[in-house]
SEFIRO-450885 format. One line per field, with one value per atom (N, C-alpha, C): residue in one letter; x, y, z; atom name. Coordinates in nm, 3 decimals. Layout:
N
aa = A:... .
X = X:... .
Y = Y:... .
Z = Z:... .
at = CA:... .
//
This chain:
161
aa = X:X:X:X:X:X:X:X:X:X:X:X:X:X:X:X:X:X:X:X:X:X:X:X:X:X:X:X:X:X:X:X:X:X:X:X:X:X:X:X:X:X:X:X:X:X:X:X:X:X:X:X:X:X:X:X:X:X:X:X:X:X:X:X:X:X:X:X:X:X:X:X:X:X:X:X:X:X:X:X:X:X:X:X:X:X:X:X:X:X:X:X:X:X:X:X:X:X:X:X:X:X:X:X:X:X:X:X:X:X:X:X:X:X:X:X:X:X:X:X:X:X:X:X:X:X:X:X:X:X:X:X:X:X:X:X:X:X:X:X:X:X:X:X:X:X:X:X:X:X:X:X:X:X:X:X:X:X:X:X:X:X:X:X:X:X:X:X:X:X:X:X:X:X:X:X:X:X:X:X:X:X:X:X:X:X:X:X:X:X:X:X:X:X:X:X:X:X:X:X:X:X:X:X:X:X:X:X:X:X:X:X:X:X:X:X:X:X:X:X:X:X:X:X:X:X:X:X:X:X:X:X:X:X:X:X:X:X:X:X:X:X:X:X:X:X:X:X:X:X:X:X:X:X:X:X:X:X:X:X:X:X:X:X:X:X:X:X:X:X:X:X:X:X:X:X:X:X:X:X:X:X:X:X:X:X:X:X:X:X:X:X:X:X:X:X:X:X:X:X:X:X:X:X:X:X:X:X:X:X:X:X:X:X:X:X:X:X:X:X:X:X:X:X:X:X:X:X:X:X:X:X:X:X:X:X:X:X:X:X:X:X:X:X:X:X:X:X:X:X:X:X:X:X:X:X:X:X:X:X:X:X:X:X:X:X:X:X:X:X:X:X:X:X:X:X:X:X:X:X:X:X:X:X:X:X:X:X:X:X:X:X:X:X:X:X:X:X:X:X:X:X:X:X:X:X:X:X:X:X:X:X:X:X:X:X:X:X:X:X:X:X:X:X:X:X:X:X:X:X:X:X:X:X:X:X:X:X:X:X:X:X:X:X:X:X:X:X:X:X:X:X:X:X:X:X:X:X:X:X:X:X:X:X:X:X:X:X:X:X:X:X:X:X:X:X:X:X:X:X:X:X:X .
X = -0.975:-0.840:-0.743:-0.579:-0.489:-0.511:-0.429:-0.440:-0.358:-0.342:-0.276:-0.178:-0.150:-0.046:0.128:0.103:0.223:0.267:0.248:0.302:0.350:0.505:0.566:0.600:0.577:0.556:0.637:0.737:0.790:0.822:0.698:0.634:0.615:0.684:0.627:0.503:0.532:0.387:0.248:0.292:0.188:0.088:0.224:0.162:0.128:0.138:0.136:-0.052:-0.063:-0.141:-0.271:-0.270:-0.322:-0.406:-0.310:-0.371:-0.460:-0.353:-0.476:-0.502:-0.483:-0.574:-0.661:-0.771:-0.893:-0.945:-1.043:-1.108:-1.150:-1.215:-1.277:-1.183:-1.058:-0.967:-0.863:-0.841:-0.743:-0.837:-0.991:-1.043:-1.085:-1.076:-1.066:-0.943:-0.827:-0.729:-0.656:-0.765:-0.750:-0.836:-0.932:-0.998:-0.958:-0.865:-0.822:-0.685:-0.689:-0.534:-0.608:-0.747:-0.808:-0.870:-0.821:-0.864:-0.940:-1.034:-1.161:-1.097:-1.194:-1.129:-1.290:-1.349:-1.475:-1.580:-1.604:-1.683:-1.786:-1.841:-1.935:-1.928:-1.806:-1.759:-1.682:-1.596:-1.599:-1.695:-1.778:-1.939:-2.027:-2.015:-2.089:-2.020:-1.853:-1.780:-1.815:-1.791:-1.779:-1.933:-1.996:-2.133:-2.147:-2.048:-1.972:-2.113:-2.128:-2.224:-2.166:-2.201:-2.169:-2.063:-2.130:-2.086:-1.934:-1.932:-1.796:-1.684:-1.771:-1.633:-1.622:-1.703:-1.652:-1.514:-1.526:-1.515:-1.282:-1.330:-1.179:-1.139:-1.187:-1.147:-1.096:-1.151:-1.083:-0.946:-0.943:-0.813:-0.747:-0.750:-0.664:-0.601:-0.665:-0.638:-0.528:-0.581:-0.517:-0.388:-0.380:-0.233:-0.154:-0.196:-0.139:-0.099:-0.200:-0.202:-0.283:-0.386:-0.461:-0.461:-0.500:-0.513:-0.634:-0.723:-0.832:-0.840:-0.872:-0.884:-1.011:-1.007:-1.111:-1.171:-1.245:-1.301:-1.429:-1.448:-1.572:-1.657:-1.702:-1.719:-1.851:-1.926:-2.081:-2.190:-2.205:-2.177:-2.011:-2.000:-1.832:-1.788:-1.745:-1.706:-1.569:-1.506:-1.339:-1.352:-1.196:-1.226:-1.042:-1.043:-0.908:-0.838:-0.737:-0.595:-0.462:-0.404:-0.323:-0.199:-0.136:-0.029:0.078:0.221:0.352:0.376:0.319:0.301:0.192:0.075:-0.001:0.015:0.090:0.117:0.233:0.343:0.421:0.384:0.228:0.182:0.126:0.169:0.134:0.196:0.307:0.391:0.319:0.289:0.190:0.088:-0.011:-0.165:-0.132:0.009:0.021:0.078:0.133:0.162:0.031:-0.044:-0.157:-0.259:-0.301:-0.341:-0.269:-0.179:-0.087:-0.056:-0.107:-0.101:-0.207:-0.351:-0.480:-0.499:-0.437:-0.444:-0.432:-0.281:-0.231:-0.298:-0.335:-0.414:-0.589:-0.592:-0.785:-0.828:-0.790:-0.883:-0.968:-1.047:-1.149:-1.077:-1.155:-1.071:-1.032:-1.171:-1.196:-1.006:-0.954:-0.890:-0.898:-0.751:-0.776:-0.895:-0.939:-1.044:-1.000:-0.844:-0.787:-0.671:-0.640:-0.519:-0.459:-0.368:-0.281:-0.145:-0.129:-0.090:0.013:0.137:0.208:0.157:0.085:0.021:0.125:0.286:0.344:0.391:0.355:0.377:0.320:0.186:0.142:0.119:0.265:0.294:0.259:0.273:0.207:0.291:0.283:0.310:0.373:0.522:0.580:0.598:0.596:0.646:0.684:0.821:0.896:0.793:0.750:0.681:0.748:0.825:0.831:0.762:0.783:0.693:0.759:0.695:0.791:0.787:0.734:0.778:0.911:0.884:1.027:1.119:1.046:1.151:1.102:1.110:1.057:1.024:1.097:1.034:0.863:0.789:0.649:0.601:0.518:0.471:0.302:0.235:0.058:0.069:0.176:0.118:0.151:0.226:0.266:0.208:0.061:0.000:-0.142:-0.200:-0.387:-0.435:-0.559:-0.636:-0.747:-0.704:-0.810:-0.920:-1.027:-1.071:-1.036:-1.013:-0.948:-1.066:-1.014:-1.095:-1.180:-1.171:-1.217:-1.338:-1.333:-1.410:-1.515:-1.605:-1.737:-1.801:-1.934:-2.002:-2.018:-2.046:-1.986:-1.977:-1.984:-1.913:-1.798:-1.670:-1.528:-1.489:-1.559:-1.507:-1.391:-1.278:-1.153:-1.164:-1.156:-1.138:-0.989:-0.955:-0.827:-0.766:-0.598:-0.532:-0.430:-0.328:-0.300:-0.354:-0.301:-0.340:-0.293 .
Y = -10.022:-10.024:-9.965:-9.983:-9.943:-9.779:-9.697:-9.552:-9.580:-9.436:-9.401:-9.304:-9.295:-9.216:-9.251:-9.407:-9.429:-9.438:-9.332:-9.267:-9.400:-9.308:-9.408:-9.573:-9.577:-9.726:-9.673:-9.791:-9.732:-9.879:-9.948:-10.057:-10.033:-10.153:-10.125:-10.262:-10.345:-10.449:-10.356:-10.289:-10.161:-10.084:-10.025:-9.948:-10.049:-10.132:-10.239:-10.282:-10.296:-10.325:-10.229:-10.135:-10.000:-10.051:-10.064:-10.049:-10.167:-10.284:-10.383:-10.502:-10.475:-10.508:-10.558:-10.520:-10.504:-10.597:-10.686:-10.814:-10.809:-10.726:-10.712:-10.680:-10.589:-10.528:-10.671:-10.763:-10.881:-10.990:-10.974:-11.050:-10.961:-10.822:-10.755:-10.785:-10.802:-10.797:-10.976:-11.038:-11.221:-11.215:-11.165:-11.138:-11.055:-11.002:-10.927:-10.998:-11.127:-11.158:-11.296:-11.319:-11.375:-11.402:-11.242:-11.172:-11.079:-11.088:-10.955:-10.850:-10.764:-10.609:-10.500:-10.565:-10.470:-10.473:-10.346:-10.342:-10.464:-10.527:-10.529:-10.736:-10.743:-10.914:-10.881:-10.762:-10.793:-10.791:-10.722:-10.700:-10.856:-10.934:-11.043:-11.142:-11.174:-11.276:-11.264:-11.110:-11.155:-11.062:-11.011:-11.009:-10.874:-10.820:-10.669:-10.518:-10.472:-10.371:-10.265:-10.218:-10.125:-10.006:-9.928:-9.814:-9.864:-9.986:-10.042:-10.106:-10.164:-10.204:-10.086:-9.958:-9.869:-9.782:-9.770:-9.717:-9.770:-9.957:-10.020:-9.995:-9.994:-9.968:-9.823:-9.726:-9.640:-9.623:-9.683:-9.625:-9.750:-9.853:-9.921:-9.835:-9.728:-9.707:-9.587:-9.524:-9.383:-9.424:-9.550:-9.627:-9.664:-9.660:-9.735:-9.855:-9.939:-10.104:-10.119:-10.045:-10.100:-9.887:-9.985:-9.799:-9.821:-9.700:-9.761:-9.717:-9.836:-9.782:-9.774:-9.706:-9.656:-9.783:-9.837:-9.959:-9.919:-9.856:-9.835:-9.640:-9.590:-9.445:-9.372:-9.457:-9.450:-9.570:-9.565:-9.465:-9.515:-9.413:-9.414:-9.507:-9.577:-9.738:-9.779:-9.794:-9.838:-9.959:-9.999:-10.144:-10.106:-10.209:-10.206:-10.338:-10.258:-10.366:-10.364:-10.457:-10.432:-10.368:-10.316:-10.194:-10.305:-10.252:-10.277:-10.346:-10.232:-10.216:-10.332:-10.332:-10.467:-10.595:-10.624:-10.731:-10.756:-10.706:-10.681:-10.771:-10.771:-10.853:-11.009:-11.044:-11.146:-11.290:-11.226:-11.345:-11.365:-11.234:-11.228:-11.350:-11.300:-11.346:-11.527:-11.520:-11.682:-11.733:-11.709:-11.760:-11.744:-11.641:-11.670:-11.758:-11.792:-11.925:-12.060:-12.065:-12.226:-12.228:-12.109:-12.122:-12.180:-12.102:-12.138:-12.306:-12.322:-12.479:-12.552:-12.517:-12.606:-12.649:-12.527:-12.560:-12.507:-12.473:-12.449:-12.533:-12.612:-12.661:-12.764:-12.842:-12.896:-13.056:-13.143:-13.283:-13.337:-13.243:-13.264:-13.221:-13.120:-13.032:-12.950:-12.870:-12.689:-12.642:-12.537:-12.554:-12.495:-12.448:-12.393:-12.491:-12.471:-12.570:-12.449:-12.441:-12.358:-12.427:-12.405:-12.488:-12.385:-12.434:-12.380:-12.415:-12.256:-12.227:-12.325:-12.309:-12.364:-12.554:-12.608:-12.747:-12.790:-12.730:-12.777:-12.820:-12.855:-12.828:-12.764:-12.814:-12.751:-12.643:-12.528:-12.415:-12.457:-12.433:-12.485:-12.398:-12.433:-12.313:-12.225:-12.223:-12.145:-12.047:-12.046:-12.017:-12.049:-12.153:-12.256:-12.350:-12.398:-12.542:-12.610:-12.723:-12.823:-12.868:-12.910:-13.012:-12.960:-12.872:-12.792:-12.700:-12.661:-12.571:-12.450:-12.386:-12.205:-12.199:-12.022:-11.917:-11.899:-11.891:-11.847:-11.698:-11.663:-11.546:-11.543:-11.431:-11.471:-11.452:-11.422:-11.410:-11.574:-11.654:-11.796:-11.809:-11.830:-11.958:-11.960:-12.083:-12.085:-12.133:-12.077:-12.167:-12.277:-12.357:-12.444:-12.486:-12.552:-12.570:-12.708:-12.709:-12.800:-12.911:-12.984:-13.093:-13.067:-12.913:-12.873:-12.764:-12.729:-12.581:-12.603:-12.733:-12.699:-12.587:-12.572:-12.491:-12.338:-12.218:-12.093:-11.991:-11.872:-11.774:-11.731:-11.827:-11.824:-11.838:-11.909:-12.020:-11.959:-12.027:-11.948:-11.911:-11.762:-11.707:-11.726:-11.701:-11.699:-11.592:-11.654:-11.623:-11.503:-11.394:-11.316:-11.200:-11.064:-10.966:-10.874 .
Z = 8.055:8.000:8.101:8.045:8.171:8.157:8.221:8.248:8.175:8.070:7.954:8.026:8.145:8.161:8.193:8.280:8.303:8.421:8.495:8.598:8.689:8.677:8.786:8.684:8.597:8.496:8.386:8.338:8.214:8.173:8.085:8.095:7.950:7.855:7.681:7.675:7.778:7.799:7.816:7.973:7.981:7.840:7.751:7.660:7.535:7.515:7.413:7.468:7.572:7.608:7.612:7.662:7.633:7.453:7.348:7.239:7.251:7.216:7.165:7.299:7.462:7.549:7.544:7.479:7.520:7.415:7.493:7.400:7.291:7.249:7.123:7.031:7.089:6.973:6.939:7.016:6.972:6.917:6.904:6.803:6.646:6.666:6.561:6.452:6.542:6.489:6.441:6.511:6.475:6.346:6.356:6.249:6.073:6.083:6.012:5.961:6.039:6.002:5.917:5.947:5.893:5.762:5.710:5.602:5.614:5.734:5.727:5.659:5.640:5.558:5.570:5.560:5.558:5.711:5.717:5.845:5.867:5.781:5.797:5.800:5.759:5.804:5.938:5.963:6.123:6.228:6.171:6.233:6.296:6.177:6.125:6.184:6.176:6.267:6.412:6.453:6.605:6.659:6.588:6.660:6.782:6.689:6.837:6.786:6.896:6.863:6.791:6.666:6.545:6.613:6.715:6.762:6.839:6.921:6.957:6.844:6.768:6.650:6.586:6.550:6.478:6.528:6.705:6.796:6.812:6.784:6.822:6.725:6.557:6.448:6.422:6.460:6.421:6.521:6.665:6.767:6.677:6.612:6.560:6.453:6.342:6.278:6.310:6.396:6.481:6.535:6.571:6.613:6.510:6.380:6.267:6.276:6.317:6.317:6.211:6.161:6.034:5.981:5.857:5.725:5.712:5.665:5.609:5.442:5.355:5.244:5.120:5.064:5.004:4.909:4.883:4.778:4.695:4.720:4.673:4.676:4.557:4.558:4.608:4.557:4.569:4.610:4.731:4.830:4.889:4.965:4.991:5.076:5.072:5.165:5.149:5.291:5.317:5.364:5.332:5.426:5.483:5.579:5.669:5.671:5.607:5.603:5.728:5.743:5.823:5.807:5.844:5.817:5.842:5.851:5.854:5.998:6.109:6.236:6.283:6.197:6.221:6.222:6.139:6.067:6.182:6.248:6.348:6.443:6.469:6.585:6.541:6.406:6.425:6.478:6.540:6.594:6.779:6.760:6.932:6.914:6.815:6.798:6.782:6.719:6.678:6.843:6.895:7.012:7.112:7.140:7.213:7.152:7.042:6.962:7.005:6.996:7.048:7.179:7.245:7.436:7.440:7.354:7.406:7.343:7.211:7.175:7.276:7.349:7.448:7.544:7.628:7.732:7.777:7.666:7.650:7.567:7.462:7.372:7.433:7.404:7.420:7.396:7.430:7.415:7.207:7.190:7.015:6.941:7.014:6.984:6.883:6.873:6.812:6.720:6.764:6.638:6.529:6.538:6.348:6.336:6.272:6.165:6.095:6.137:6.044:5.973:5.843:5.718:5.653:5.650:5.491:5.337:5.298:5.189:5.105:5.128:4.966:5.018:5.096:5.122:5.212:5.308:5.398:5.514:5.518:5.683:5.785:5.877:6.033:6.033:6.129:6.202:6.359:6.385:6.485:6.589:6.698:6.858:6.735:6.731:6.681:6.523:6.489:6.318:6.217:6.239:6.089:6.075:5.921:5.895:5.945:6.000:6.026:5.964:5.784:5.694:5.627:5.585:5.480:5.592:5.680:5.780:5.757:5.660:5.607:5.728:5.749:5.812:5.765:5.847:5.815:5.866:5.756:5.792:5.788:5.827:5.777:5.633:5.550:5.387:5.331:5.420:5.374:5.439:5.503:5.564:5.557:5.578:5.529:5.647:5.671:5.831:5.769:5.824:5.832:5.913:5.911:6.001:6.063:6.229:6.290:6.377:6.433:6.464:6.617:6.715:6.756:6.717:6.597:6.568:6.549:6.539:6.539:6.447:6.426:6.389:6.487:6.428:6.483:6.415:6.458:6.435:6.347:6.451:6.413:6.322:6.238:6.121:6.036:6.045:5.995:5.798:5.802:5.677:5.578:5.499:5.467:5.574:5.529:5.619:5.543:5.581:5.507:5.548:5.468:5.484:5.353 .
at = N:CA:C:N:CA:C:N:CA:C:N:CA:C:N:CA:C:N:CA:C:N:CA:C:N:CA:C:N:CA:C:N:CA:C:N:CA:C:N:CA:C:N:CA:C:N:CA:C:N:CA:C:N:CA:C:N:CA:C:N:CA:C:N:CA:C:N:CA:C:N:CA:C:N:CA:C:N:CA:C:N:CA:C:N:CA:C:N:CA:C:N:CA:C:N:CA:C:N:CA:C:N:CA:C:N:CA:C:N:CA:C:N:CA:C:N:CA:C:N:CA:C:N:CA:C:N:CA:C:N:CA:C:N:CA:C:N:CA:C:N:CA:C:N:CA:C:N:CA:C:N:CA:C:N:CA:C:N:CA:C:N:CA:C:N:CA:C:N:CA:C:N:CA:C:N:CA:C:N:CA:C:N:CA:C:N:CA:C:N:CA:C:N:CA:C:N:CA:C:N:CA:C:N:CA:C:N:CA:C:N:CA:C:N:CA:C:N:CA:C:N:CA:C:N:CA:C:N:CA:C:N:CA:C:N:CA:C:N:CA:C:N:CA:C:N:CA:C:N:CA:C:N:CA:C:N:CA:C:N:CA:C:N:CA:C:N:CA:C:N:CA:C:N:CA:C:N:CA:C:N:CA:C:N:CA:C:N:CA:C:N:CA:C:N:CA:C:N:CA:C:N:CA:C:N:CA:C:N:CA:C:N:CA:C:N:CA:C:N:CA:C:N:CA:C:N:CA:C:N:CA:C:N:CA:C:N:CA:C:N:CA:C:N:CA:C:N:CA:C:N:CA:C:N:CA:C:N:CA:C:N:CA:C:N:CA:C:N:CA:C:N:CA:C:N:CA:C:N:CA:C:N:CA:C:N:CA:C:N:CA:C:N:CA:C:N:CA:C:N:CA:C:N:CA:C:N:CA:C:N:CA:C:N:CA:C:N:CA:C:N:CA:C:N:CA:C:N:CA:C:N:CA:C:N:CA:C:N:CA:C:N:CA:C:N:CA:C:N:CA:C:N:CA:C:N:CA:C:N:CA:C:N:CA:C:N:CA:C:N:CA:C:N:CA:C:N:CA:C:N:CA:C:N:CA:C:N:CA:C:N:CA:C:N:CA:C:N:CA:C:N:CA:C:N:CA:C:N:CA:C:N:CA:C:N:CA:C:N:CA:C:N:CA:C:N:CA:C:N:CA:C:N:CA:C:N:CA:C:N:CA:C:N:CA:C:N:CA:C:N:CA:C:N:CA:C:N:CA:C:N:CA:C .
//
């Protein structure tokens, strides 16, 4: 990761980066926008060793990009939602998705489909539908699976948080 100090840098890419940088934490957090919530489906999607997803999960939480909350008493079990601040980045996560559509997908193409929950429509550069126009957010929209995604891992969860 970058040095957490700065020096000489007065860089909000820099410190932006610092948090969620690091590979595992921007599929934690694709994941979560996915719906994940419990350790143990982010565990299971991306296949990350226990002690490292416990590890991105809690500096996510320590940043207040995700809370963790209580679900269950006996035995004691949280799951993690995305905060105010989380949810913040999903105009990031949606633009690095339609970079990688653009120019990584496979000839099959994208392997998600992302849909306006209330009319269906596609998801535009911009994050409107292009059928009705609406502003979109992740609580208005559903993933689908797209004509690239194949069998996997990935397989898109609901969308939301």
């Amino acid at each position: 990761m970058l040095r957490s100090d700065y020096e000489g840098q007065v860089c909000s890419i820099a410190r932006a980066l610092e948090l969620v940088g690091e590979r595992w934490t921007l599929l934690i957090l694709r994941d979560a926008f996915r719906g994940a919530r419990r350790f143990e489906e982010f565990q299971r999607s991306l296949g990350i060793a226990r002690n490292v997803l416990g590890s991105r999960l809690q500096r996510l939480v320590a940043a207040g990009i995700l809370v963790r909350v209580p679900y269950q008493e006996h035995p004691p079990r949280d799951e993690y939602r995305l905060t105010e601040k989380g949810l913040g980045l999903w105009p990031v996560m949606i633009d690095l998705l339609q970079w990688g559509d653009a120019h990584l997908a496979g000839a099959a193409g994208p392997p998600v489909l992302i849909r306006h929950r209330d009319c269906g429509g596609s998801l535009d550069s911009r994050r409107r539908c292009e059928r009705c126009g609406a502003e979109l957010g992740p609580r208005d929209v559903e993933l689908l699976p797209g004509p690239g995604g194949g069998a996997g891992r990935h397989e898109p969860a609901p969308a939301g948080a």
